[in-house]
C-alpha positions as CSV (number, residue, x, y, z in Angstrom):
1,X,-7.5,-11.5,12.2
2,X,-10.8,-9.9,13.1
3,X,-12.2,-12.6,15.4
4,X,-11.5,-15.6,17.4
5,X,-14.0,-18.1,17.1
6,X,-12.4,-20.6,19.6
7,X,-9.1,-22.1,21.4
8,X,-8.2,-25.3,22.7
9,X,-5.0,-26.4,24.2
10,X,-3.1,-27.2,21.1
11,X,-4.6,-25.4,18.6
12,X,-6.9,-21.4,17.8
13,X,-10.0,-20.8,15.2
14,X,-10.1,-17.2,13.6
15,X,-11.7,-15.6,11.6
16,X,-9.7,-13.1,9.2
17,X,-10.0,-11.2,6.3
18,X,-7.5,-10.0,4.1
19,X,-8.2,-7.4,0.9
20,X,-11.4,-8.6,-0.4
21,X,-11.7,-12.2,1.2
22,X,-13.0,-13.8,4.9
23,X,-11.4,-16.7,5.6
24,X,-11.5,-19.3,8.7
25,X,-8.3,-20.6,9.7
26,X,-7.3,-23.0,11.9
27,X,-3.8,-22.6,13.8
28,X,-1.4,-25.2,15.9
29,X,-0.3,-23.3,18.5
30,X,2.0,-21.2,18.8
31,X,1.4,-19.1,16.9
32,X,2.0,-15.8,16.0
33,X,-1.7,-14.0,14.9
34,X,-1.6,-10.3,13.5
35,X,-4.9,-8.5,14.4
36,X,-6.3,-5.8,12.2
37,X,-7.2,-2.6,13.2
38,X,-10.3,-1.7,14.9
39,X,-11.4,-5.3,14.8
40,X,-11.2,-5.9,18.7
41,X,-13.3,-3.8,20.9
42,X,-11.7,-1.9,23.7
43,X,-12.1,-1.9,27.4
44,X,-12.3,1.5,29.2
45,X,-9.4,1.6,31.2
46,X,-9.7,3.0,34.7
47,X,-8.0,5.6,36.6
48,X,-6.7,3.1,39.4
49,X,-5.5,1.4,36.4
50,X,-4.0,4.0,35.0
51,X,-2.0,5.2,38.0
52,X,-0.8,1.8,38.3
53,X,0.9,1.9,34.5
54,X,2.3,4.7,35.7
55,X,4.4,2.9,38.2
56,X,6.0,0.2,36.9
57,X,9.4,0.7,36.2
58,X,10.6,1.8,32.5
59,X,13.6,-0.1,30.9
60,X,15.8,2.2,29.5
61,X,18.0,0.7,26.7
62,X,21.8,1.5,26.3
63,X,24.4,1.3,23.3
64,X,25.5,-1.8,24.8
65,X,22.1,-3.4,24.5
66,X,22.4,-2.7,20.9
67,X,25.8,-4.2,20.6
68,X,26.4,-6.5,17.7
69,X,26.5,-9.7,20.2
70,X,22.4,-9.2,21.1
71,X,20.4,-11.4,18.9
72,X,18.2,-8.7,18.7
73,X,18.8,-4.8,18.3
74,X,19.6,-2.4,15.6
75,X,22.9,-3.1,15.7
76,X,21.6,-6.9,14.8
77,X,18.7,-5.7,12.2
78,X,18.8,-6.4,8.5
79,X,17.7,-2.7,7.4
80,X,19.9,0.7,8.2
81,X,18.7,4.4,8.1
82,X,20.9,6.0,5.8
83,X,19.6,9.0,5.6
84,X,16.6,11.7,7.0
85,X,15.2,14.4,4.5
86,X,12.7,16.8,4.5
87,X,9.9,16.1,1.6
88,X,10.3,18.4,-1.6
89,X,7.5,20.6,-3.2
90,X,5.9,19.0,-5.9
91,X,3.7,21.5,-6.5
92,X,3.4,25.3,-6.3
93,X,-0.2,26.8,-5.0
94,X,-2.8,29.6,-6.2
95,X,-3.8,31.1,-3.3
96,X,-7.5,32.7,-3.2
97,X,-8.9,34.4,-0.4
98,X,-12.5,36.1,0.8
99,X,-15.1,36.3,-1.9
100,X,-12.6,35.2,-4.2
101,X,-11.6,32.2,-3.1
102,X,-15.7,31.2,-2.5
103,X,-15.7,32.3,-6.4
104,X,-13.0,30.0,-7.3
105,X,-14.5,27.1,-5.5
106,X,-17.8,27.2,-7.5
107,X,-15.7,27.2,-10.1
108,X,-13.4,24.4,-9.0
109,X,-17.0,22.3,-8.8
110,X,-18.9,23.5,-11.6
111,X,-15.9,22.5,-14.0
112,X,-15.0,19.3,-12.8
113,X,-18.6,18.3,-12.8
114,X,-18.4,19.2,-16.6
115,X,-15.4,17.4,-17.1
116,X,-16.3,14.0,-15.9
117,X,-19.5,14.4,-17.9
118,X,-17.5,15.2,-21.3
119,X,-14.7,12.0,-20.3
120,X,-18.1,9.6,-19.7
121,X,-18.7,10.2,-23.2
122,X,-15.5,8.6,-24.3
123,X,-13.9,5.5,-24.4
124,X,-12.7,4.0,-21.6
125,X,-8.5,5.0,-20.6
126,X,-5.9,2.0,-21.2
127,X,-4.8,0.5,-18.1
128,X,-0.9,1.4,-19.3
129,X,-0.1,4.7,-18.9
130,X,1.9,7.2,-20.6
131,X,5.4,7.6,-19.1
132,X,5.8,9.9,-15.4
133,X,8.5,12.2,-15.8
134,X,9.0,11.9,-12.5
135,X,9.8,8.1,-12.9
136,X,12.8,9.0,-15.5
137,X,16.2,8.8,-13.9
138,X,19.3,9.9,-15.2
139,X,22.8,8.2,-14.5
140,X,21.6,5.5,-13.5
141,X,23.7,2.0,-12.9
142,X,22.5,-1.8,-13.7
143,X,21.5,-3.8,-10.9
144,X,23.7,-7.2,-11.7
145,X,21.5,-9.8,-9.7
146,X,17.9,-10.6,-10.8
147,X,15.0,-8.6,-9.4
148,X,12.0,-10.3,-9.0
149,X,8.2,-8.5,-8.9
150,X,5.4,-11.0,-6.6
151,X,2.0,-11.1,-8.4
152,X,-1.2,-11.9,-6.7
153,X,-3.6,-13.8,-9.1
154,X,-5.8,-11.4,-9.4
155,X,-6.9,-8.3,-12.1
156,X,-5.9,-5.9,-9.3
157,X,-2.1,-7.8,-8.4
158,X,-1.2,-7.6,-12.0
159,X,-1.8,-4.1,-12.5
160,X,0.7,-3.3,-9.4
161,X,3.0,-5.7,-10.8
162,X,2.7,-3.5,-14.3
163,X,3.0,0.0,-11.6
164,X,6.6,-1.9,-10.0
165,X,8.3,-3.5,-13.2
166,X,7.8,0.4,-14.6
167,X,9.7,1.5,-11.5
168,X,12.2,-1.2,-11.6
169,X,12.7,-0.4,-15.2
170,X,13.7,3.6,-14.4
171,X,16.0,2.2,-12.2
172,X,18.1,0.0,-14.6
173,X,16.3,-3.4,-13.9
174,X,16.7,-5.3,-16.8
175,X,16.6,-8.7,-15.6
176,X,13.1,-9.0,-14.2
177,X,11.4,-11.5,-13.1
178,X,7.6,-12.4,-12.0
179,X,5.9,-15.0,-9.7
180,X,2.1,-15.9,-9.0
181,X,0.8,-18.7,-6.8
182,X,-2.1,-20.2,-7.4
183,X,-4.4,-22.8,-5.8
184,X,-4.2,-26.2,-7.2
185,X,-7.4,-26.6,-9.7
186,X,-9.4,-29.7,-11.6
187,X,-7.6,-29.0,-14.9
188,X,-3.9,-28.9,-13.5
189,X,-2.2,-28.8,-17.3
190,X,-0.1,-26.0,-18.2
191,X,-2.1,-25.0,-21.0
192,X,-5.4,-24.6,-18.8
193,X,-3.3,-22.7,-15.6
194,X,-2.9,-20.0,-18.2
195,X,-6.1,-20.2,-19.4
196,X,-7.4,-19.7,-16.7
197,X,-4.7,-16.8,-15.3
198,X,-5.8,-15.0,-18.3
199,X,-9.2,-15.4,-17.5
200,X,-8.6,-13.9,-14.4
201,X,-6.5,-11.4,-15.0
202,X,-7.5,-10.1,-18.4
203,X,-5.8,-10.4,-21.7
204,X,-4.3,-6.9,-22.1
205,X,-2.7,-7.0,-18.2
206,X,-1.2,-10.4,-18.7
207,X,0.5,-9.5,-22.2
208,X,1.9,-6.2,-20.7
209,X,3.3,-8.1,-17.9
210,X,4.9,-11.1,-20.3
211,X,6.5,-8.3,-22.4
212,X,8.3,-6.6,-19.5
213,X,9.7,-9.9,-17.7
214,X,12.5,-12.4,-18.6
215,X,9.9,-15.2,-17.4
216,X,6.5,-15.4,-15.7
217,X,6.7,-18.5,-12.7
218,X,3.0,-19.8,-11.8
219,X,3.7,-22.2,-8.9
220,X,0.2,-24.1,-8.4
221,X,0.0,-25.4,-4.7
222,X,-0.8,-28.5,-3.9
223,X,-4.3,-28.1,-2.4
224,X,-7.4,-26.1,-3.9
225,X,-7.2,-23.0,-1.1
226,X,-3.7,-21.0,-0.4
227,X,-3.1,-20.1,3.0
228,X,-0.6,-17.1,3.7
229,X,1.7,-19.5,5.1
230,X,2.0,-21.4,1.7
231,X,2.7,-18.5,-0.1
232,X,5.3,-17.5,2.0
233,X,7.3,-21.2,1.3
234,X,6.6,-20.8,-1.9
235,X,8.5,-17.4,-2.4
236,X,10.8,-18.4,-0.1
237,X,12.1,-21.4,-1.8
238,X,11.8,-19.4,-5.2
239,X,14.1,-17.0,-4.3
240,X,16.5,-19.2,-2.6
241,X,16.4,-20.7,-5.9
242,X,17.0,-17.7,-8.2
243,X,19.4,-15.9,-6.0
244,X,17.3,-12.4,-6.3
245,X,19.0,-9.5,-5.3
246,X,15.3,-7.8,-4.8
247,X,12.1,-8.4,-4.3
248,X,8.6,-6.5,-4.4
249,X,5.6,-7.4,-3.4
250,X,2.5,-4.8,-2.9
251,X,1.4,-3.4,0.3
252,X,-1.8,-4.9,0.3
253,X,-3.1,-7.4,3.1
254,X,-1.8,-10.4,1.3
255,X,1.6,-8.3,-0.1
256,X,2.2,-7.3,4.2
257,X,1.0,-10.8,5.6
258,X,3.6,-12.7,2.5
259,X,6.3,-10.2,3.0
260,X,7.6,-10.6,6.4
261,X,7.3,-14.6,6.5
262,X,9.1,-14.6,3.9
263,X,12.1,-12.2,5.2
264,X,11.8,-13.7,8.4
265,X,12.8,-17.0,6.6
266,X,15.2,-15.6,4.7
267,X,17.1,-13.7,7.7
268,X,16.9,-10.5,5.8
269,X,15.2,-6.9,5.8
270,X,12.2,-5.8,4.5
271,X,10.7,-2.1,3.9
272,X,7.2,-1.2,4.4
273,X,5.4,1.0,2.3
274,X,8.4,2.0,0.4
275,X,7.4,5.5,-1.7
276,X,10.1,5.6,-3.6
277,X,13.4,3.2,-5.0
278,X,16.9,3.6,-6.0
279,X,19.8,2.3,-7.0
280,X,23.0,3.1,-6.1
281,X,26.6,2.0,-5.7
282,X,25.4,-1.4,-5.3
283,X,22.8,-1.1,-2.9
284,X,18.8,-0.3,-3.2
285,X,17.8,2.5,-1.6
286,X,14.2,2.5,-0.2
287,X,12.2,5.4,0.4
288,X,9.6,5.9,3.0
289,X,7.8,8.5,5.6
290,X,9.3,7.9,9.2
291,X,8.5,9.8,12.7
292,X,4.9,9.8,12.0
293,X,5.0,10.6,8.3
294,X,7.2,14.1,9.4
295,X,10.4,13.3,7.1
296,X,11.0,10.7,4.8
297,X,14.2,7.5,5.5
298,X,16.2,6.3,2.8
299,X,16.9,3.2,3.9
300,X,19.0,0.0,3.3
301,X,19.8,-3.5,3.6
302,X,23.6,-3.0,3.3
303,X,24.6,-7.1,3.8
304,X,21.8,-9.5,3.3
305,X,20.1,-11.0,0.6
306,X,17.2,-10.3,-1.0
307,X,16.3,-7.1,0.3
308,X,12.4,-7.4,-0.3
309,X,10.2,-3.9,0.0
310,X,6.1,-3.5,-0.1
311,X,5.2,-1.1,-2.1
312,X,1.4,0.8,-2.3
313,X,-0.6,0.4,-5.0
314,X,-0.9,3.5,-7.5
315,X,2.7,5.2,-5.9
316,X,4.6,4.5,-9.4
317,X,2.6,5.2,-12.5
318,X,2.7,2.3,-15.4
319,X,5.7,3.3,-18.2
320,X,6.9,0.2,-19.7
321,X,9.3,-0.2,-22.2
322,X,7.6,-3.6,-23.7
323,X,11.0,-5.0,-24.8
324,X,10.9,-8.2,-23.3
325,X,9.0,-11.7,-24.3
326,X,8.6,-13.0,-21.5
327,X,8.1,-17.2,-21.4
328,X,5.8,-18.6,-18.9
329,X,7.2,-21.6,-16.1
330,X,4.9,-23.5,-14.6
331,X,5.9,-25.2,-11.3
332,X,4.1,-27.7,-8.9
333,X,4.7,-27.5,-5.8
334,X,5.1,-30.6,-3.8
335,X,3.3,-31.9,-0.2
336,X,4.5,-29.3,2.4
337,X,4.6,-30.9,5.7
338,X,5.5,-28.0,7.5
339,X,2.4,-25.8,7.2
340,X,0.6,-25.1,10.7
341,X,-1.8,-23.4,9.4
342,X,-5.5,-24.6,7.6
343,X,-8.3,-22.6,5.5
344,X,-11.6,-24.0,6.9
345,X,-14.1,-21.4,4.8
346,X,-13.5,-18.7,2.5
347,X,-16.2,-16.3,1.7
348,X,-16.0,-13.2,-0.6
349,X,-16.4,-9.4,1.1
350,X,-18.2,-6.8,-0.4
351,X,-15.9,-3.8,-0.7
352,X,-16.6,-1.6,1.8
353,X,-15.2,1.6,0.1
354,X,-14.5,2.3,-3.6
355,X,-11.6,5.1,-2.7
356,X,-9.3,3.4,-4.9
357,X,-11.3,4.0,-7.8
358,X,-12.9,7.5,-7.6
359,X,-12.6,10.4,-9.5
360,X,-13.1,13.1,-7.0
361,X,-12.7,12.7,-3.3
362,X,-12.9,14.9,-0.1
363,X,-11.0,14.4,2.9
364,X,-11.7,15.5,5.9
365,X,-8.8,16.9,8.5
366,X,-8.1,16.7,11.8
367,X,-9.5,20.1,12.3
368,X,-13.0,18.3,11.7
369,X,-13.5,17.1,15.8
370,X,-17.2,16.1,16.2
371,X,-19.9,13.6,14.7
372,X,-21.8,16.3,13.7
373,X,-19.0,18.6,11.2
374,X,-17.7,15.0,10.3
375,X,-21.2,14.1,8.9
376,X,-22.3,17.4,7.4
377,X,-19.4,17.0,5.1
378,X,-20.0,13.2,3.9
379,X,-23.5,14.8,3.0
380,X,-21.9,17.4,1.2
381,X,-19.7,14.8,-0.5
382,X,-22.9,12.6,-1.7
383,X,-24.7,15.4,-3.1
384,X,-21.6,16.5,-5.2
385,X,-21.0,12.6,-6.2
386,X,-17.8,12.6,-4.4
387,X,-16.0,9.4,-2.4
388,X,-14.9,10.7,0.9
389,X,-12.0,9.8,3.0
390,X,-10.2,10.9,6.0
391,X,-6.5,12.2,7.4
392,X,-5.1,10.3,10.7
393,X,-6.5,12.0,13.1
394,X,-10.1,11.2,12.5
395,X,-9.4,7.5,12.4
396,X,-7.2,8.1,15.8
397,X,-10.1,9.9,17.2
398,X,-12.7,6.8,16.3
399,X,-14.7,9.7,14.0
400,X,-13.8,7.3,11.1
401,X,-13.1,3.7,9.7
402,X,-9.1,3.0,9.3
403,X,-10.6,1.9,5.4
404,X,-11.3,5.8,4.8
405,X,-8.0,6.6,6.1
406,X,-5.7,8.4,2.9
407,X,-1.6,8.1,3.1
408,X,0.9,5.5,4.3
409,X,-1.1,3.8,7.1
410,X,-3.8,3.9,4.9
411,X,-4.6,4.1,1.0
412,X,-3.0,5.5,-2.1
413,X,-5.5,7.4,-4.3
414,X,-4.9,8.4,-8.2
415,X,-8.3,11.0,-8.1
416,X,-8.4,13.5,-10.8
417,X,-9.8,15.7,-8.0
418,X,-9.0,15.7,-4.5
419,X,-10.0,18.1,-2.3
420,X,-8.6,18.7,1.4
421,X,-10.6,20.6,4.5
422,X,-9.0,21.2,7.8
423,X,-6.1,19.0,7.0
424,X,-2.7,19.6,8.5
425,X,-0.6,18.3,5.2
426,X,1.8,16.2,6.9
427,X,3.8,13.6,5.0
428,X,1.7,10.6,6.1
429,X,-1.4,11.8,4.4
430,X,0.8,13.9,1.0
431,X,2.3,10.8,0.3
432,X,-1.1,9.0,-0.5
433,X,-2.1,11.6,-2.6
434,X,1.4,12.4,-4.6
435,X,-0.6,11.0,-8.0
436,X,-3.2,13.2,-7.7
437,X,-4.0,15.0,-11.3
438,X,-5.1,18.0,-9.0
439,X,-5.1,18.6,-5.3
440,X,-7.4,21.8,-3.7
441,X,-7.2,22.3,-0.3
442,X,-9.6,24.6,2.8
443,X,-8.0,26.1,5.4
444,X,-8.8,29.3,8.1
445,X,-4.8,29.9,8.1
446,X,-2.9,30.8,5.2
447,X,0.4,29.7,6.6
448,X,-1.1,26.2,7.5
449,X,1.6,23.3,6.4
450,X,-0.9,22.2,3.7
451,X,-0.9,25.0,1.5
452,X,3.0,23.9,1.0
453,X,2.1,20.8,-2.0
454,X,-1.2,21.9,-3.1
455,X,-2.3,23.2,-6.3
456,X,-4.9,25.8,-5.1
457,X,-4.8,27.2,-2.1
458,X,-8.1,28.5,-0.8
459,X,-8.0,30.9,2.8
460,X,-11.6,30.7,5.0
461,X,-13.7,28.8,7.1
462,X,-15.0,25.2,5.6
463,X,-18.1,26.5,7.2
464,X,-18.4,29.3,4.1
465,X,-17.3,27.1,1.3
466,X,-20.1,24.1,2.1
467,X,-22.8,26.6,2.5
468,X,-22.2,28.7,-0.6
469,X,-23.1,25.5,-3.1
């Protein structure tokens, strides 16, 4: 939610937007509304106020408060921590330093500049991608229970679906299964819904996906807009149905706003932002940073099923096996009485960043601390045609839109080119750039964290390196 546009006594009016939609929705109350970052302003707290936080008592919690007879706890919760690990190096840095490094840089520029010119010539990359060696896993055991991928009905949902069934696939998945919901439309016969899924998603991206699934489920709801709330009784009942031992859906607005309804109604665990999967003896293992993106959790959902997982777009790269032919179900789903919730608008959003997409991108550190460094280096950005984004702290410090933020609060990039100044390297910002072709990175100290998972390493003030071009 970014706005409340009114509330009565038995019902709220919002305004939200999720990925690249606004909607206005209409809520009986209660209801539970999730508000997106940034969207409310704040009010400056004063010192009175503060001292008076200061004294209210704090509620310290015991192993009996987590026993297994509280409704609520860990003791109670779905999802375990199995394990804490340090991240390994992925990549081993060059390090250049003085006149050097300010020689490499221009370098660094001048040949990437020539390299996009030479790849504009060609034609354009396939949207499947040769296999990741990193994706390959050896020894591996087949999951008995289906696994099931959720697609949103759109170009951009059924190239993540193509980026998880290639994961699933490394991991001994073979029977895999896809859903889509759509909203209900005019022509409702099965030959026009995938039509017009096709039309939508493009040819080559839905034939991938039918070769790599058992079966492709389009459940068409039963009015002409979906609400999040529909989706979520939608997947809910489908995987009651199917009795899936997993489920993925993609961390995008609509993938997070889906995936907890859904859990919630299926009293089991889900995983947020899961970087990588695994399975073993039985049980999936899910991957992700925790303690501020420091270490990374393997974590599990040891006794209830599904165990459902988001996971970011562009984390697994696309390596299918094409081995399947895949039939397509079509489902209708019948009057839900108990929705609370009603689209009133919808209106498409212009995107407000293309980081997803580009080719090159800087991204400015927490070392950056005022308006004025933060906007000399977007300037240097736009003259060298570069997308920009930023690490944590900028976004924490209101120098920066959480949309610019890069890693696992924020986006997962694929640039050929990203370049890092004044960034500390921590987890929460590595893992968003772990498919990066090539990763340069500017810092003062040569023992900063960073220089750890780079691929060239370059010692000096930022200052030097955005004056010298």
């Amino acid at each position: 939610m970014t706005e409340i546009i009114s509330l009565e006594c038995d019902h709220i009016k919002v305004r939200s937007k999720i990925d690249d939609n606004e909607y206005v929705i209409e809520s009986s109350l209660p209801a539970v509304i999730q508000v997106r970052a940034e969207s409310m302003k704040r009010v400056p707290v004063s010192f009175r106020h503060r001292m008076d936080a200061l004294k209210k008592p704090i509620t310290v919690l015991s192993a009996e408060d987590l026993s297994s007879e509280e409704i609520f706890g860990y003791r109670n919760s779905p999802t375990r921590v199995r394990k804490l690990f340090a991240p390994d190096r992925t990549r081993v840095p060059t390090f250049y330093r003085g006149e050097e490094a300010l020689a490499q840089w221009r370098l660094i520029l001048e040949k990437d500049e020539n390299v996009n010119e030479s790849a504009a010539n060609k034609a354009p990359p396939q949207s499947v991608k040769p296999c990741d060696p990193a994706q390959t896993i050896k020894g591996i055991e087949e999951p008995e229970a289906p696994i099931l991928v959720y697609l949103e009905a759109d170009k951009k949902g059924f190239q993540i679906g193509l980026e998880l069934l290639s994961k699933l696939q490394a991991c001994g998945a073979k029977a895999l299964y896809a859903v889509s919901i759509i909203a209900k439309s005019p022509e409702s016969s099965e030959q026009s819904i995938k039509r017009a899924l096709i039309k939508t998603v493009g040819e080559n991206l839905y034939t991938s996906l039918l070769r790599n699934v058992v079966c492709l489920t389009i459940i068409e709801h039963n009015a002409s807009t979906l609400t999040i709330e529909a989706c979520s009784l939608h997947l809910t009942r489908y995987l009651k149905e199917r009795h899936a031992g997993l489920c993925l859906l993609p961390a995008t607005d609509h993938g997070r706003s889906v995936g907890p309804l859904t859990a919630a109604a299926l009293k089991t665990g889900i995983t947020a932002d899961v970087t990588d999967l695994r399975y073993v003896k039985g049980q999936w293992e899910q991957v992700r940073p925790a303690y501020g993106g420091q270490v990374f959790a393997t974590i599990v959902t040891p006794d209830h099923r599904p165990v459902l997982a988001t996971v970011r777009p562009h984390i697994f790269a696309i390596a299918l096996r094409d081995d399947d032919k895949g039939v397509v179900a079509i489902e209708r789903a019948e009057e839900m009485c108990t929705q609370k919730t009603k689209v009133l608008s919808v209106e498409a959003c212009e995107r407000e960043t293309t980081i997803d997409d580009a080719e090159r991108l800087l991204i400015i550190g927490g070392a950056i601390t005022t308006e004025d460094e933060r906007d000399r280096l977007i300037a240097f950005s736009e003259e060298n045609d570069m997308e920009w984004g930023v690490t944590r702290a900028l976004v924490q410090g209101y120098l920066a839109p959480h949309e610019r933020q890069i890693g696992v609060s924020g986006l997962t990039v694929a640039p050929d080119l990203a370049i890092l100044i004044g960034a500390s390297g921590s987890v929460q910002t590595m893992s968003g750039l772990r498919r990066a072709k090539r990763v340069i990175a500017i810092n003062h100290d040569e023992d900063a964290p960073i220089f750890d998972d780079v691929d060239v390493a370059l010692v000096g003030r930022w200052q030097d390196f955005v004056e010298v071009i």
